[in-house]
N, C-alpha and C positions, 0 to 999 in steps of 0.2 A: 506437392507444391500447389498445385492448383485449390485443395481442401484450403491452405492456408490464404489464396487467393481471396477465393469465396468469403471467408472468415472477416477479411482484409476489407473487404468491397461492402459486407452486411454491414461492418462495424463504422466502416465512414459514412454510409445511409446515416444509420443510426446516432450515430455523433451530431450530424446536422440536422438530425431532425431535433436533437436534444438542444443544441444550440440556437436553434431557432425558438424552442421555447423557454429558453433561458434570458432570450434578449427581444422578445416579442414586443412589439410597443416602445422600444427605445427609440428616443429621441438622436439621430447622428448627427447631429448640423453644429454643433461647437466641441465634436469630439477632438477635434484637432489644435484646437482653442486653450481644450484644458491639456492636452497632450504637451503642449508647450511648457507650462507651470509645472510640470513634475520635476522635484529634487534632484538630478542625477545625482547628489552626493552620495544622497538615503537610499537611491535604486541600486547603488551598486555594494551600498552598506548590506541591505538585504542580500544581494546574491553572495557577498564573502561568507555571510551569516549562514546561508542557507548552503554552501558548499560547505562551511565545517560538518553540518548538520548533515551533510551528506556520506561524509565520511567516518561521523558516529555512525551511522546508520546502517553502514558495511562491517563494523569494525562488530556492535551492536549481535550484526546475525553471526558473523566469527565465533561469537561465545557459544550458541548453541552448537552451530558445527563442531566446531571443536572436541564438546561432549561424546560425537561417534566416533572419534578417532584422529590422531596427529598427523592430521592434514597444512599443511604451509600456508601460514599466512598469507605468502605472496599469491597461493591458486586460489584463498578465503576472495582478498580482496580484488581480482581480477574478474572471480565470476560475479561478485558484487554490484562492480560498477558497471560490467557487462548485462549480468542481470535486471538490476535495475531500471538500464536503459532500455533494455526488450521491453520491459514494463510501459514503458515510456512510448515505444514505437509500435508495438505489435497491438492485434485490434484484440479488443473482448480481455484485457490482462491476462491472455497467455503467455506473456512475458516471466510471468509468477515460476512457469514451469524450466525458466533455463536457469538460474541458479542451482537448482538441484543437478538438472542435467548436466552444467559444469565442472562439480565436484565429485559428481559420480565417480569410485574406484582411487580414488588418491586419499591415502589415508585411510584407508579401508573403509571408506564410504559410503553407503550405499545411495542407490537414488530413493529410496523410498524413505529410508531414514533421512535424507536431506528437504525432503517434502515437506516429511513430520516439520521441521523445524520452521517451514515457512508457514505451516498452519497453526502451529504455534504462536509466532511472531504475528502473525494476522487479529490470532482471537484474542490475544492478552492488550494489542493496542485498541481492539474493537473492545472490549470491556471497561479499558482505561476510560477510554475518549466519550464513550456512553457516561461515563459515572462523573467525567470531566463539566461535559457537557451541562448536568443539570447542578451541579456544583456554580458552574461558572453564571448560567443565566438566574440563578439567585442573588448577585451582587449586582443585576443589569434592571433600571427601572420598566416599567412596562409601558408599551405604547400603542397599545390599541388596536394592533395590526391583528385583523382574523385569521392572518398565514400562522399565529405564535403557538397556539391548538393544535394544528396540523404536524407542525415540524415538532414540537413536544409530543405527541402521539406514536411517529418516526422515530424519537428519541428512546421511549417503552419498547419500540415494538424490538429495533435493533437492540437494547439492553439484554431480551428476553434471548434472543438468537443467539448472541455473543456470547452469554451465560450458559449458558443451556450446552452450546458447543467447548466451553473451557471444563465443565462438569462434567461432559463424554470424554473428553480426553483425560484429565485425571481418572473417573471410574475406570475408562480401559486400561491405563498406566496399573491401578492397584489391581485389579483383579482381573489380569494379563490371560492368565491361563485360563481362566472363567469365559472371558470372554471371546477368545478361542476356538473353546473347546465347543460353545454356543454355536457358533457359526459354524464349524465344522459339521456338529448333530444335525441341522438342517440342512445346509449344505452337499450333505451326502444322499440325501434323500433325492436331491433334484439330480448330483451330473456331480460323480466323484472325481471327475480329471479335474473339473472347473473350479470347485471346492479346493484343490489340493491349493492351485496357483494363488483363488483370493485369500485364501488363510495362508500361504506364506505372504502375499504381497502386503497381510493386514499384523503378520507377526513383526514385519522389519519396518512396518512404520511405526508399532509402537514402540521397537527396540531406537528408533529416533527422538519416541519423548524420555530420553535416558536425564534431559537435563530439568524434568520436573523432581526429581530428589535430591540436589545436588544442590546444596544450599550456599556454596561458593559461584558456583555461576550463574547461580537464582540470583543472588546481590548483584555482583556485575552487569548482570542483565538487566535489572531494575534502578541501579544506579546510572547506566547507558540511558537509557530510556529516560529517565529523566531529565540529564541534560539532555538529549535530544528533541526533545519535545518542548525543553522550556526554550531552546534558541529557536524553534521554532514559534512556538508564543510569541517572542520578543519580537522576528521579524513580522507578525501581522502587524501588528502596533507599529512599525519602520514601514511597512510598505503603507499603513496609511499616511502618515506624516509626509511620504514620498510624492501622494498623491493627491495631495490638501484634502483627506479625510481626518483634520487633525482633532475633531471630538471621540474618533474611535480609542478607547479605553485598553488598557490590556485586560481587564473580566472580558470586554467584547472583541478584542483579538484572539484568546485562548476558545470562545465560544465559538467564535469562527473559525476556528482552528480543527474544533471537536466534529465539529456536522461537516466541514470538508474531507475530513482523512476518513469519517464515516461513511461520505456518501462518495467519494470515489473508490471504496472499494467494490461497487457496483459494476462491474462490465460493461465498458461503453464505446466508444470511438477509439481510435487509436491517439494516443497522447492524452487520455482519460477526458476527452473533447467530449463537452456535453455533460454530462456526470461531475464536472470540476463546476462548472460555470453555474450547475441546477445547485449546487448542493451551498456555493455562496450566496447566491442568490436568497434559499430559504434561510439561511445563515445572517444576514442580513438584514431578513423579515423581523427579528428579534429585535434588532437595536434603535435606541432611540437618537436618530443624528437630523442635523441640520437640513434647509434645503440645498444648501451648498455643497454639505458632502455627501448629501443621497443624491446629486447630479453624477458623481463624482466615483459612483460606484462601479461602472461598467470600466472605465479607464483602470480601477481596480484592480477588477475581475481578468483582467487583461494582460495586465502588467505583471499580474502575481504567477498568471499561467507563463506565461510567457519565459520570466526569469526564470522557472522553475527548472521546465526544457531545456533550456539551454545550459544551464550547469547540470544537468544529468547527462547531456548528451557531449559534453565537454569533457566530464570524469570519465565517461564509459568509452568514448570512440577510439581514447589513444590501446586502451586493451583491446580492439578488436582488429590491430594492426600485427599483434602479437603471433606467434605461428599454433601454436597452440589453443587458440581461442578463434575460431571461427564463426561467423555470422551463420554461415550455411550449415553447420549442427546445431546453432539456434533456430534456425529454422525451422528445422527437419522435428523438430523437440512441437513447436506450434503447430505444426501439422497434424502430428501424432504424439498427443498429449500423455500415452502412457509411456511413451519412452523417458519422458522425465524420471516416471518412478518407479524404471527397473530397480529390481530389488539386487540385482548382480552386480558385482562391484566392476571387475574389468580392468581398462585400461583409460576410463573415460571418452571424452571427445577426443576427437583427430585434431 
């Protein structure tokens, strides 16, 4: 408890230090001014939006799960929205690690195999949202901003990362036992007890990527994904309209879309504080808007975090009243982050 304390304590440093240079130099004296003029029609249109979207999004990692075994929908979407919301509250996205730890042993489960799935679900959207990305700011005119180099750069650099790790995961999926057998050979050379444990812990997470051949839940998955990600498009374009940004475009909502979901996979604050606010911000660098709606952004950047929270922590809190689903084995999971990905199936959480 205290490791996760610590963790806790670094990560809200860290959030406000990123916060602070996300909003460095802002002007506050008619943030309240413009707080007023916001749509609540469109803000609450966003959050209906952004709660279906939410529930693709559970539904979404179901299908991978699913692939290791006939585990119940009802434990899929409880550790989902419980999940998710660790995500949401826990510092440094350790959050990442209680969906696994949730499902662990029901439906024959494993935790290592439910890992796989999250790193799955991670590289394929980081690959997407990269390829998204420079797709979308093709249709965006240019404005002369020197930030547009840099976050284009950003753009390459995460392309290369997110590839590179979707190409390890296939190679180990196909030549399974090769790769194995690799880590074994050396492996044994240093410390054969240690060896044993990483080559099973490295054999049941690739028995996790079982749904890269599986071309029925490869479609599912990708047709999930698409609606979810285009209700999400649509709401950047709603939350600006909400917030008289109404020259933002959907090319420039989807673009802002791409370098957010990119750059808060980045460990940051708890409630992705910092890393949410940096990564609109460059996201924004890019578009060519008024002076009225580049007034207009931090009320944005605000509002869009804001609703986000709050419908994750709305879906996720009624499961953690559940008996079954306890906070304090999500906990215990952020403390000690291999317990996520025991490879033993069991009985699950208490």
């Amino acid at each position: 408890m205290r490791n996760f304390l610590f963790k806790w304590v670094f990560s809200t440093v860290l959030g406000a230090v990123l916060l602070w240079l996300a909003f460095r130099g802002e002007d506050w004296s008619d943030f309240f001014v413009r707080l007023e003029k916001v749509d609540v029609s469109l803000l609450w249109t966003y959050g209906l939006l952004f709660a279906i979207s939410h529930v693709v999004r559970i539904v979404r990692w179901g299908v991978l799960v699913r692939a290791l075994g006939p585990i119940h929908w009802r434990d899929i979407v409880s550790a989902g929205a419980i999940g998710y919301l660790c995500i949401t509250v826990f510092p440094l996205r350790l959050g990442e690690l209680v969906r696994p730890y949730l499902v662990r042993g029901k439906g024959g489960v494993s935790g290592t195999g439910a890992l796989a799935t999250v790193v799955v679900e991670r590289v394929i959207d980081g690959v997407l949202f990269v390829a998204l990305f420079f797709l979308f700011i093709s249709f965006l005119p240019p404005n002369g901003n020197p930030k547009v180099d840099a976050v284009k750069l950003s753009g390459y650099v995460a392309g290369a990362v997110f590839l590179g790790a979707l190409l390890v995961l296939i190679g180990g999926y196909v030549r399974r036992q090769a790769t194995v057998e690799l880590i074994r050979s050396i492996g044994n050379r240093l410390h054969e007890g240690t060896t044993r444990r990483v080559v099973r812990v490295l054999d049941a997470f690739l028995d996790g990527l079982k749904i890269l051949p599986d071309k029925r839940r490869i479609l599912w998955f990708v047709v999930l994904t698409i609606v979810y990600w285009a209700i999400q498009g649509v709401g950047m374009k709603i939350m600006g309209d909400a917030v008289n940004i109404r020259d933002l475009s959907y090319p420039g909502g989807f673009a802002l879309l791409a370098i957010l979901v990119v750059g808060i996979m980045i460990p940051g604050g708890p409630g992705m504080t910092g890393t949410f606010e940096l990564a609109l911000a460059a996201g924004f660098s890019l578009l060519l808007l008024s002076p009225e709606s580049q007034g207009n952004i931090t009320l944005y950047t605000i509002m869009l975090h804001v609703v986000q929270l709050v419908v994750q922590v709305v879906v996720g809190l009624p499961y953690l009243i559940l008996p079954h689903a306890r906070l304090s084995g999500a906990v215990t999971v952020a403390d000690d982050p291999e317990g996520a990905g025991s490879p033993e199936t069991g009985n699950g959480p208490p």
